[in-house]
Backbone bond lengths (Angstrom), bond angles and torsions (degrees), N, CA, C in turn:
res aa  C-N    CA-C-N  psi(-1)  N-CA   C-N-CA  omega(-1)  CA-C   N-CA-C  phi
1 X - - - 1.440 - - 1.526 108.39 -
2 X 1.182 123.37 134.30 1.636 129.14 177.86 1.896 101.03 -89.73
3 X 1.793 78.67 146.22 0.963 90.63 -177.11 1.736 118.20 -72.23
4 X 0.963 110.38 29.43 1.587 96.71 177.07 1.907 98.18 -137.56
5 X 1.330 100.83 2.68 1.812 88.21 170.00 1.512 99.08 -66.54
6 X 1.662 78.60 168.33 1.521 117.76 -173.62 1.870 114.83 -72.75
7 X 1.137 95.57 126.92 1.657 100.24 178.37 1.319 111.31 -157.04
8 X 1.265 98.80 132.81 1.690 118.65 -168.90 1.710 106.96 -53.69
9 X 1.001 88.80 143.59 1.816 107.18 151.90 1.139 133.23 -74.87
10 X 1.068 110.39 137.72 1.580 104.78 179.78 1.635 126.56 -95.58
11 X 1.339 130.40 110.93 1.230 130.77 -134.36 1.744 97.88 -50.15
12 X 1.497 116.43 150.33 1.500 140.58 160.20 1.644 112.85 -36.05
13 X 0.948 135.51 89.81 1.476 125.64 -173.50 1.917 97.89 -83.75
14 X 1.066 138.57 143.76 1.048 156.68 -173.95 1.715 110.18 -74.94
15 X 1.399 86.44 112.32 2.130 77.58 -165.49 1.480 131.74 111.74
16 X 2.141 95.63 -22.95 1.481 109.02 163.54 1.204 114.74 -62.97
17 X 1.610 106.26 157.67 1.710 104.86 163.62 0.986 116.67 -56.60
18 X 1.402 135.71 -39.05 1.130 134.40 -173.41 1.645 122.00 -64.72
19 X 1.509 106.36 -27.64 1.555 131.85 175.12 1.732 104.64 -55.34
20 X 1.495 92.64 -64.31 1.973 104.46 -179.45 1.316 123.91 -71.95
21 X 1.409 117.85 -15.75 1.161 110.56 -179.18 1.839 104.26 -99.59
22 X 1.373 116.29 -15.85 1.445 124.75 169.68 1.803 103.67 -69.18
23 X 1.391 127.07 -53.33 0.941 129.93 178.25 1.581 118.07 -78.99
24 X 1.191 128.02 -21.59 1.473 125.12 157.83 1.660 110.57 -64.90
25 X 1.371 133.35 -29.92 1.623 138.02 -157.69 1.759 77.80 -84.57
26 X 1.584 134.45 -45.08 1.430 137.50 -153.29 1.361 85.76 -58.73
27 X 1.663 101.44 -75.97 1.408 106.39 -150.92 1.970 101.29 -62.03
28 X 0.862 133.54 -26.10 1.661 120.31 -179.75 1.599 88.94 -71.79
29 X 0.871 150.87 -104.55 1.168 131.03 164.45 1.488 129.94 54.04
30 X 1.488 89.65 -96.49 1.164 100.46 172.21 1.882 121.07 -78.23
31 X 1.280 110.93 -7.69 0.975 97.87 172.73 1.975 112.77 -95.10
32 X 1.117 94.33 -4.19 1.408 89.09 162.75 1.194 136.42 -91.17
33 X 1.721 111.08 -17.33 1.357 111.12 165.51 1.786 114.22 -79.45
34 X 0.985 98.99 -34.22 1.243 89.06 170.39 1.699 132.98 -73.46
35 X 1.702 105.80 -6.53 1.198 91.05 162.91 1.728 123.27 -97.39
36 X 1.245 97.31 -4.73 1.434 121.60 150.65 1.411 118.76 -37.45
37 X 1.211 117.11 -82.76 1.350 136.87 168.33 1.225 109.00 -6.81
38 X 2.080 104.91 -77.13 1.311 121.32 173.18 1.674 129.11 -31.35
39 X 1.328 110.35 -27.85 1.417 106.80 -166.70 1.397 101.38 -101.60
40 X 1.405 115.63 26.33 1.643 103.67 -157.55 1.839 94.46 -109.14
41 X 1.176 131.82 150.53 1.456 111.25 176.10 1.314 125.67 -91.44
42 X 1.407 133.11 146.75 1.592 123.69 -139.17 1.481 94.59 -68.54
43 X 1.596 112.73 167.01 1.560 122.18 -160.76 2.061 78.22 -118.38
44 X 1.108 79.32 157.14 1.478 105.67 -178.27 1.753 125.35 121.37
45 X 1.342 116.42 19.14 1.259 104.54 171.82 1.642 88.57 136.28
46 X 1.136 120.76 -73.37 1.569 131.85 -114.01 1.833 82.73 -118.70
47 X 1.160 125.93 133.25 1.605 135.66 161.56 1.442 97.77 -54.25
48 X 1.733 126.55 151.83 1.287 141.22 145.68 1.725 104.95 -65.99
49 X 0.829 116.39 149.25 1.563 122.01 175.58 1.342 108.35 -76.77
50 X 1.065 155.95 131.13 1.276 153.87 170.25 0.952 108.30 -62.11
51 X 1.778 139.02 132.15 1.190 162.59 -164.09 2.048 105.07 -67.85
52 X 1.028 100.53 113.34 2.095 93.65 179.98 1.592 102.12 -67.46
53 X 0.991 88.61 126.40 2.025 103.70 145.95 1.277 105.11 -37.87
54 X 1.704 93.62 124.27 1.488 112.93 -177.69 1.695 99.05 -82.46
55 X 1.540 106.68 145.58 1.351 91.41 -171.78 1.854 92.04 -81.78
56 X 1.345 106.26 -162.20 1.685 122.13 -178.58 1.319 123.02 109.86
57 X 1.483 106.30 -13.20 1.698 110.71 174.76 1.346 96.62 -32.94
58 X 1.432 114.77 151.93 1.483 138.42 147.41 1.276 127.53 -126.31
59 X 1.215 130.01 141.26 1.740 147.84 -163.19 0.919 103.65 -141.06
60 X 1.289 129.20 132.08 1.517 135.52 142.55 1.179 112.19 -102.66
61 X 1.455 112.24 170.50 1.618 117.39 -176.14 1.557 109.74 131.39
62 X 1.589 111.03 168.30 1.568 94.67 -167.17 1.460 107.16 -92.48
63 X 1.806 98.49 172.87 1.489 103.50 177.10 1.204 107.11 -114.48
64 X 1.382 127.04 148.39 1.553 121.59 159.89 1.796 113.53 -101.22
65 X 1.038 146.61 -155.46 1.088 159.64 75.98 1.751 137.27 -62.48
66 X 1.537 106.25 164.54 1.639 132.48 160.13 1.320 120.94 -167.25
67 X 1.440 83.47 154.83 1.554 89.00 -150.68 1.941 92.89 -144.97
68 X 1.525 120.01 -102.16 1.134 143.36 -179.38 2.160 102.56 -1.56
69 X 1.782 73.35 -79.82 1.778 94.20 175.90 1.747 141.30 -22.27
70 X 1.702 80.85 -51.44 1.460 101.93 157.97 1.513 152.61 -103.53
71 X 1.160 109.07 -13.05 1.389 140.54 166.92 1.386 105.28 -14.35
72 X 1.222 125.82 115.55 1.480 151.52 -148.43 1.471 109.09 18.99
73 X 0.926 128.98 39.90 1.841 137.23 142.56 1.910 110.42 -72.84
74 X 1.308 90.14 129.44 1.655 111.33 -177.91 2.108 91.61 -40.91
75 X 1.684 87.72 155.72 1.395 100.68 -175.42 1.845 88.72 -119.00
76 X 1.818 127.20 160.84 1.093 113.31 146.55 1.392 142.36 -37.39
77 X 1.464 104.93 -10.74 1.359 104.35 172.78 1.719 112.32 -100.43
78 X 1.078 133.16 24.66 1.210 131.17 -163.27 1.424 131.73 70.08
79 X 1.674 114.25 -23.08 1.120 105.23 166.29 1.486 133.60 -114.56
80 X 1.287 134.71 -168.32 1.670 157.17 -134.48 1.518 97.42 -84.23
81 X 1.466 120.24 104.48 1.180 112.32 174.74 1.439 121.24 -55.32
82 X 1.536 157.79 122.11 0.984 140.18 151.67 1.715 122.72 -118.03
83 X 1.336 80.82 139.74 1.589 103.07 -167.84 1.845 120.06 -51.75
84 X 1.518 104.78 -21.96 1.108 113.31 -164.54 1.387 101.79 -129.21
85 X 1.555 104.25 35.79 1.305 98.49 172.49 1.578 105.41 -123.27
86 X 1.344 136.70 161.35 1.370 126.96 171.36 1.663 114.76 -77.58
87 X 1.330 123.37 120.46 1.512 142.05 175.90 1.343 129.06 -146.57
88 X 1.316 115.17 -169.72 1.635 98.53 177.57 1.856 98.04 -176.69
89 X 1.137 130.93 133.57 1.138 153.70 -150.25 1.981 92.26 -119.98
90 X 2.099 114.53 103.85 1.306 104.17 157.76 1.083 109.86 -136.97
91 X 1.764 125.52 146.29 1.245 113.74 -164.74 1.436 103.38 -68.23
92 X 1.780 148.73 -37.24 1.056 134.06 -159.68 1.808 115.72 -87.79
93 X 1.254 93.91 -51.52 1.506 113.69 -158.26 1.265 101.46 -49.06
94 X 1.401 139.47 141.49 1.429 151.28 176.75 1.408 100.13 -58.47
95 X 1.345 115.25 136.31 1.670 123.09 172.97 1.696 105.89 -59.49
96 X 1.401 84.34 145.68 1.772 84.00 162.06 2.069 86.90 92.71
97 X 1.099 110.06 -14.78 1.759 94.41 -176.70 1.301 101.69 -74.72
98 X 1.099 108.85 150.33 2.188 125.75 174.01 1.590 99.28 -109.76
99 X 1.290 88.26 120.72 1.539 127.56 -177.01 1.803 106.92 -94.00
100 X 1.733 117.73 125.70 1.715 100.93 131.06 0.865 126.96 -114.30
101 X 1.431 123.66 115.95 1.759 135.56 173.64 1.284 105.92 -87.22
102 X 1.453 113.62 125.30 1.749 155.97 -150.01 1.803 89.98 -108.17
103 X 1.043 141.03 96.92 1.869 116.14 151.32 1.323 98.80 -64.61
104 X 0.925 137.01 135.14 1.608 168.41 -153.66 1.659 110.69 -104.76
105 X 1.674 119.15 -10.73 1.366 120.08 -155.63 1.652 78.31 -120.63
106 X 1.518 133.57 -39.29 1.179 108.33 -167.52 1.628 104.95 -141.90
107 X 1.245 111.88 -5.09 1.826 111.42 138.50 1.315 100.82 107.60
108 X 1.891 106.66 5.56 1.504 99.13 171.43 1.801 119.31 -83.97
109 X 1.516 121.67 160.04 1.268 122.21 -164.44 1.669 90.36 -144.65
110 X 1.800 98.71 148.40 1.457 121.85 171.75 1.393 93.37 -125.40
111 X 1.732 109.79 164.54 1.182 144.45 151.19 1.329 101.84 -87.96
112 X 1.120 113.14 147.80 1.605 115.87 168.53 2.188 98.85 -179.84
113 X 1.278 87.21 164.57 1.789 115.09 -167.26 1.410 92.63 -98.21
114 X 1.594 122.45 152.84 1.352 126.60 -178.69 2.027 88.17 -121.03
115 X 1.423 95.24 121.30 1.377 104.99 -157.61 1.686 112.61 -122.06
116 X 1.622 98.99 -3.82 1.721 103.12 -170.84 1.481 78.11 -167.38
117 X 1.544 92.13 173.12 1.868 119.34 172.21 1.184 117.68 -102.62
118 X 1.526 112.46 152.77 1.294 119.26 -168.49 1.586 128.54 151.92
119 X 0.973 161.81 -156.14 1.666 98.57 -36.99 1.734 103.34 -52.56
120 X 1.544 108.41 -168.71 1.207 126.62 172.39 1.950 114.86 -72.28
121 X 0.925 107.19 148.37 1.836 116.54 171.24 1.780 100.50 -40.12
122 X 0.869 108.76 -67.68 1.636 120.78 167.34 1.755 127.58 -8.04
123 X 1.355 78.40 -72.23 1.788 129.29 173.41 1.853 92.56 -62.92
124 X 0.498 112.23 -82.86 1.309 135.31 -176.27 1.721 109.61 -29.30
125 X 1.281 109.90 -56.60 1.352 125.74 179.87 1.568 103.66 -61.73
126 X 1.048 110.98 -26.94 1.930 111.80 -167.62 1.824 93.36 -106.05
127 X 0.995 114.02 33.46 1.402 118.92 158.20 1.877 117.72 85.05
128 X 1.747 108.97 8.26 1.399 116.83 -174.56 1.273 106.49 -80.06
129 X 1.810 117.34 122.66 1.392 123.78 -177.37 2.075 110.11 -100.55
130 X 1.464 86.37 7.24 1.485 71.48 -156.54 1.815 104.67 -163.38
131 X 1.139 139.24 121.64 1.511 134.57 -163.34 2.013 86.30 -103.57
132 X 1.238 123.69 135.83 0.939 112.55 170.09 2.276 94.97 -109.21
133 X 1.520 96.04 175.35 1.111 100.08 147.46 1.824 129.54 -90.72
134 X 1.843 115.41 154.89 1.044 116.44 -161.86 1.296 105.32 -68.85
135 X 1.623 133.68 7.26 1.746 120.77 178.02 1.535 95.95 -105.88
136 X 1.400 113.85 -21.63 1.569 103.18 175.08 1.095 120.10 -93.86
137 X 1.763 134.79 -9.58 1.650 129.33 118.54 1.125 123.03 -22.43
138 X 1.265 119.56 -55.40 1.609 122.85 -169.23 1.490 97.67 -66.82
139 X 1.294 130.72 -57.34 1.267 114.76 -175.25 1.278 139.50 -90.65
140 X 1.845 108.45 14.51 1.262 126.57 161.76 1.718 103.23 -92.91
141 X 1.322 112.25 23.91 1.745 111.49 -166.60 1.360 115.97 37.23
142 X 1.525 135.21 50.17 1.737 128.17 169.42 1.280 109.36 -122.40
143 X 1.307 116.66 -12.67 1.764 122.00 171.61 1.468 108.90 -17.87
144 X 1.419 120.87 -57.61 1.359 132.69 -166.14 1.801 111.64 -82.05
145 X 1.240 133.82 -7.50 1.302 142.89 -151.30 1.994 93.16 -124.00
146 X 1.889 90.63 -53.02 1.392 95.63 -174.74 1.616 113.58 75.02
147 X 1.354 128.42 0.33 1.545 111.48 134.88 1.178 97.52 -161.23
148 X 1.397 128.32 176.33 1.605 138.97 -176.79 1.173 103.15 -155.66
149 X 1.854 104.06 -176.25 1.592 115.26 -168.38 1.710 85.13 -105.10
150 X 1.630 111.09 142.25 1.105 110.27 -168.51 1.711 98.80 -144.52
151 X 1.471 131.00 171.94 1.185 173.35 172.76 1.070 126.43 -116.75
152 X 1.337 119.46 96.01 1.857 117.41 -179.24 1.804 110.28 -113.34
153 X 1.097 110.56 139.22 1.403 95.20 -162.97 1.824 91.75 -137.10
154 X 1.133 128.56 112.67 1.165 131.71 151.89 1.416 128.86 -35.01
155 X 1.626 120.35 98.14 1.391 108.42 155.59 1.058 118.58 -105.34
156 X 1.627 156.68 7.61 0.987 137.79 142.44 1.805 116.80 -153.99
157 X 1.538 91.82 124.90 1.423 99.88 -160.48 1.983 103.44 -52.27
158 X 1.455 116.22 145.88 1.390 101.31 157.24 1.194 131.50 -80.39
159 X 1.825 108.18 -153.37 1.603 106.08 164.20 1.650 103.93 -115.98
160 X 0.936 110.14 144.07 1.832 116.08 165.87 1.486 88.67 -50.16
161 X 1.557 120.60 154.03 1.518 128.58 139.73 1.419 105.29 -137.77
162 X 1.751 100.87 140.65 1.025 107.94 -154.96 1.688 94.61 -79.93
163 X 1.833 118.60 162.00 1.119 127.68 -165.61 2.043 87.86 -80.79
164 X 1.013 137.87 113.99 1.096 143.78 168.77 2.069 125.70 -146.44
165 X 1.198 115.95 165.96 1.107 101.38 149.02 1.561 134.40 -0.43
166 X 1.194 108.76 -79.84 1.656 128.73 -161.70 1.668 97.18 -69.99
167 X 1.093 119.50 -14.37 1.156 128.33 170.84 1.567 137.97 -49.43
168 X 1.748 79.96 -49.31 1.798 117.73 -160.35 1.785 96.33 -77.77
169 X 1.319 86.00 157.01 1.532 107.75 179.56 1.767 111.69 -49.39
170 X 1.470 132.84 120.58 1.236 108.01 176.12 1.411 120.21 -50.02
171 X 1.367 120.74 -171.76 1.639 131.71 179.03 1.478 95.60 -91.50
């Protein structure tokens, strides 16, 4: 007889291993297509909206400031850098997101808008998560140190805007 003829099974007894581990493979199974399903966007015409980023991210890592250098030079967002205004420069996070940055050494925290990119690759490599502006130094107390250990915490993701026209400084 070869080894690959046909030979019956012997019926499933209820309770065999063979029973639970046939009916455990079903139900994963099925519970994976169905969570499948879920992520799919409804069919009928019209896209599902894609679900927003929950805000709450958290980062640690240090912050620097600038200020002087740039002082009314265009920001990624199209507008007027100012030094004495509260902002914050990150290379990833979508413009327009609201940030609270924690200094970590003496427990003070700002709100602030992520309004340009940054820090630099440079910056970046030596552990900088985050360029603040020089009035939101001042009131995280590091003005004088020029960077600290910091906490950035997402409360509300922005929108990208694209670099265009509508962008630019009015006339």
């Amino acid at each position: 007889m070869s080894a690959f003829a046909f030979r019956p099974m012997r019926p499933l007894a209820i309770g065999s291993a063979r029973w639970v581990l046939l009916l455990t493979g079903f139900i994963l199974l099925t519970v994976a297509a169905v969570s499948l399903a879920a992520g799919k966007p409804a069919s009928g015409g019209a896209e599902a909206a894609a679900p927003a980023k929950p805000p709450g991210q958290t980062r640690f890592g240090l912050a620097s400031y600038y200020g002087k250098g740039l002082q009314g030079k265009k920001t990624a967002d199209g507008e007027r850098f100012d030094k004495n205004e509260i902002s914050a420069a990150h290379p990833t996070y979508p413009l327009g997101t609201r940030l609270r940055v924690t200094n970590l050494r003496n427990g003070r925290s700002v709100n602030l808008r992520v309004n340009d990119r940054g820090p630099t690759k440079p910056n970046r490599d030596k552990g900088v998560i985050i360029d603040l502006s020089e009035q939101a130094a001042h009131e995280l107390g590091f003005a004088r140190q020029g960077r600290t250990r910091v906490k950035t915490e997402v409360l509300e993701w922005g929108e990208e805007k694209p670099k265009s026209a509508a962008a630019a400084e009015p006339a």
